[in-house]
C-alpha angles and dihedrals in degrees: 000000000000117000121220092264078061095246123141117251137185140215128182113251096213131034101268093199092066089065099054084092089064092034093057102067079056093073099039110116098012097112096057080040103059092035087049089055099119089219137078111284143206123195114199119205144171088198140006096219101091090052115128127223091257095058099046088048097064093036084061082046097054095236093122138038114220128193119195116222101182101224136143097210135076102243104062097155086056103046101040106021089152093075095039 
């Protein structure tokens, strides 16, 4: 709906945190997937401290390049595509 400087906000319909149960089996895997990939990789990051085991395993190992883009969001690659 509009607010009453007559910008355009939004709200969420439905509660987003009840669906994590469905979202986490999305991300399973991923890590062993994307270090088992047979070519070079960059891993692209706002933080280290929501890497897995697995990851920093194979960071220690060299299989992997990772750049560091302090940021607090989700979309760096949208909101500082100048660093990435």
């Amino acid at each position: 709906g509009a607010e009453a400087d007559g910008k355009e906000s939004w709200s969420w319909r439905t509660d987003v945190s009840k669906a994590t149960s469905c979202l986490s089996h999305c991300f399973e895997g991923l890590s062993e997937l994307f270090v088992a990939l047979p070519l070079p990789k960059l891993l692209v990051v706002g933080a280290v401290d929501r890497m897995d085991a697995t990851l920093e395993a194979a960071h220690m190992q060299g299989r992997f390049r990772l750049d560091v883009v302090p940021h607090p969001g989700h979309y760096i690659h949208e909101d500082r595509p100048e660093e990435v």
